[in-house]
C-alpha positions, 0 to 999 in steps of 0.5 A, spaced: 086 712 378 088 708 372 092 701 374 100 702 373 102 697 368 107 692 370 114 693 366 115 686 362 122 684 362 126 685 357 128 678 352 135 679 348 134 676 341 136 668 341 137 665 336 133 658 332 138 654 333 145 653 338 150 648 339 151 643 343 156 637 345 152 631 344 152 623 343 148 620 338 149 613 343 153 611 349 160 609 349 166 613 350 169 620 350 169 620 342 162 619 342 161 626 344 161 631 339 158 637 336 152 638 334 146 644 332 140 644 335 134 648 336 134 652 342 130 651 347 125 656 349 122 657 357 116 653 360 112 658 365 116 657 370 123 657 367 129 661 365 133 660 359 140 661 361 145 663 355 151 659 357 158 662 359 161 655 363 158 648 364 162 644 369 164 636 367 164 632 373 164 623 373 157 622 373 157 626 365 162 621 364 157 616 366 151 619 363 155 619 356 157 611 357 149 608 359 150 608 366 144 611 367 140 608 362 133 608 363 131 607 355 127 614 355 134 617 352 132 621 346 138 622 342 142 627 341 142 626 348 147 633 350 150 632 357 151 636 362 148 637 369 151 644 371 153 651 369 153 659 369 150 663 364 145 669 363 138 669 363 136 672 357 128 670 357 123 667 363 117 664 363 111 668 365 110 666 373 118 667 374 119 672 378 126 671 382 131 671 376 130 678 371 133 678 364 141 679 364 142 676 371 149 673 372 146 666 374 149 659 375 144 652 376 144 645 377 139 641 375 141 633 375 137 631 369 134 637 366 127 635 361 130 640 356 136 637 356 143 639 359 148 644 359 153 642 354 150 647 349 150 656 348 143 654 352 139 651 357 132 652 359 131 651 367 126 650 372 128 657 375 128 653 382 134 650 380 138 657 378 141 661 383 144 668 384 152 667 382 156 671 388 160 677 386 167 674 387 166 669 382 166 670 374 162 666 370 167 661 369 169 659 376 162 660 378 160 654 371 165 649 374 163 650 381 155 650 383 153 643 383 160 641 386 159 648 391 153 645 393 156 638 394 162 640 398 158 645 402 151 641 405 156 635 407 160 640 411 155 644 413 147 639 414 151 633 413 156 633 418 155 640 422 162 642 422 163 647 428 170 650 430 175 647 432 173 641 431 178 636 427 175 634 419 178 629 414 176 631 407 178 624 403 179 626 396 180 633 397 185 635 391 177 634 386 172 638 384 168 638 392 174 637 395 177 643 394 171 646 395 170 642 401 176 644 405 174 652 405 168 651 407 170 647 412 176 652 414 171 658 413 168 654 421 174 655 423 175 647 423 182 644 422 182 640 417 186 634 414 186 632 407 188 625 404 190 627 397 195 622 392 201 626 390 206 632 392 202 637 388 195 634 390 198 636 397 201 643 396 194 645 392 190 642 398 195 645 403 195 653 400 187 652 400 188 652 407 188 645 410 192 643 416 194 637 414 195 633 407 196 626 407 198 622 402 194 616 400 200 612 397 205 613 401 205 607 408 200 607 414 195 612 413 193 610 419 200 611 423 199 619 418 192 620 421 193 618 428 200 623 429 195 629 426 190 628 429 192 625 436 186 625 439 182 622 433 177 626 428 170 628 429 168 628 422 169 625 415 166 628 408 168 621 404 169 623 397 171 616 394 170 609 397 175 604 398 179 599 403 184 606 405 178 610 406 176 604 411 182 604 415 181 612 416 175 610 418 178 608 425 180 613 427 174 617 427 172 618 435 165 615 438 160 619 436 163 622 430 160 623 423 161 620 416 158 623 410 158 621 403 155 623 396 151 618 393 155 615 387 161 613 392 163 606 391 164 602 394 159 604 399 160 605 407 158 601 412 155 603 419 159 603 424 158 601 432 158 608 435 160 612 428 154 616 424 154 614 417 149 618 412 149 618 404 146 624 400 145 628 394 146 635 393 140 639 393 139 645 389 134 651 390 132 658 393 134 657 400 141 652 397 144 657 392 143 663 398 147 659 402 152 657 397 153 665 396 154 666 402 159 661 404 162 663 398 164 670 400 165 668 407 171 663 404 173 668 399 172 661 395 178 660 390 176 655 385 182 651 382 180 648 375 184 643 372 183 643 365 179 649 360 176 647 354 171 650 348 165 647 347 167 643 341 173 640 345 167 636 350 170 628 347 178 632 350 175 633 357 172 627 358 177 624 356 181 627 361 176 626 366 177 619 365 185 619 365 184 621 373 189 625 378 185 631 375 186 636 381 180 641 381 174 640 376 174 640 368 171 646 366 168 648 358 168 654 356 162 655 352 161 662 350 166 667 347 166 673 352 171 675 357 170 672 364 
């Protein structure tokens, strides 16, 4: 009896070169501009995503000024840690990811370069199924976010019913994911936000409660909402007003915060305190895709730009109070 062959995947033609948004050195948003490069081609264990989105967060804009320099960058050096796309080639031992797959991947310093660009090479590791009730541009503004919001709720901070969460920065790019994910455990959740349309957003996103950071004693605010004090904090931003929320946390609570918060937190007498980084894989992105269904996950985005716009985004980005995350639009198709 013969052996039956094993189909090849089929590979869309890819052209030699592709633009991107790329620095030819560090500085501020006008340094980042349009540039045509080769395209990248996919090692072994890797996909090559042809990019619908590419989310920009404050560590693209810190990238772009240095912050994260180590003296290896080789310029142009194309942004972008985050986005969806289409697989259009895989390497020879991918299996998980076949060719016209809707995908979304995060890889926060990807070798091949970043995904502020018509194409990005990936470890398929990295790369994930986007769930059915996301189209490609709310999936791009929102893996490495959606990742973020959903392991400090879920890992770090192991929300459970009916307990009482404070999202601090809940009006940003995790926040607002943070508030659903929490609320989908059936948890009530408390949002600390600046201004009356950060709070309606947070609120229509299902939060309990949205307090203003800016409008007197937060304590006095928090303490009235939560009467018998909170049991968790997914603290977003750092800062002598998320101190004082900080003592309203019951004994034996729970604070957590992504790595980048400044200033840092310190531990407290009877009050567990972790940092983390978000972490993408197999396991992490069907998890993702599960909480996003359970949610029915909405993904306010805050600002929509071409590709070529990337110098406006950041620029945006930097100007601050931006409710929701910036998103580049990269291709030309409907979502």
């Amino acid at each position: 009896m013969s052996t039956p062959r094993i189909a090849e995947p089929r590979v869309q033609a890819v052209p030699t070169t592709m633009r991107a948004a790329a620095i030819d050195q560090f500085g501020p948003p006008k340094v980042l501009t349009l540039h045509t490069l080769p395209t990248p081609k996919p090692g072994s264990g890797e996909v090559l995503i042809a990019m619908h989105a590419a989310g920009v967060g404050v560590w693209d804009a810190e990238a772009r000024k240095g912050s994260y320099a180590s003296a290896r960058e080789r310029f142009p050096l194309v942004l972008g840690t985050d986005g969806a796309g289409v697989v259009v080639d895989r390497g020879s031992r991918v299996r998980r990811h076949d060719v016209d797959d809707r995908v979304w991947a995060y890889e926060f310093s990807n070798p091949k370069g970043g995904f502020y660009a018509e194409y990005v090479a990936v470890n398929a590791e990295r790369v994930g199924r986007v769930p059915r009730r996301l189209n490609l541009l709310q999936a791009g503004a929102s893996a490495v976010t959606g990742l973020t919001a959903l392991q400090g709720v879920d890992d770090h901070l192991q929300v459970k019913e009916d307990k009482t969460v404070l999202i601090f920065g809940a009006a940003g790019a995790v926040g607002t994911l943070a508030v659903q994910f929490a609320k989908r455990l059936h948890a009530r959740v408390i949002g600390v936000i600046r201004g009356r349309d950060a709070a309606d957003l947070v609120l229509e996103l299902g939060a309990d409660a949205a307090i203003d950071s800016t409008s007197g004693d937060i304590v006095r605010q928090l303490a009235a909402a939560a009467p018998d004090g909170l049991d968790a904090v997914l603290a977003l931003a750092g800062g002598k007003t998320l101190e004082a929320c900080l003592d309203v946390v019951r004994d034996g609570g729970r604070v957590a915060y992504p790595n980048g918060v400044e200033p840092e937190l310190e531990s407290r007498a009877g009050m567990r305190v972790v940092s983390y980084d978000a972490v993408a894989g197999p396991r992490e992105f069907a998890e993702l895709e599960e909480a996003v269904e359970e949610a029915h996950l909405q993904v306010p985005l805050a600002g929509v730009y071409p590709l070529e716009r990337a110098a406006e985004a950041h620029a945006q980005l930097e100007g601050g109070h931006v409710l929701g995350r910036i998103v580049l639009r990269i291709s030309g198709e409907q979502d």
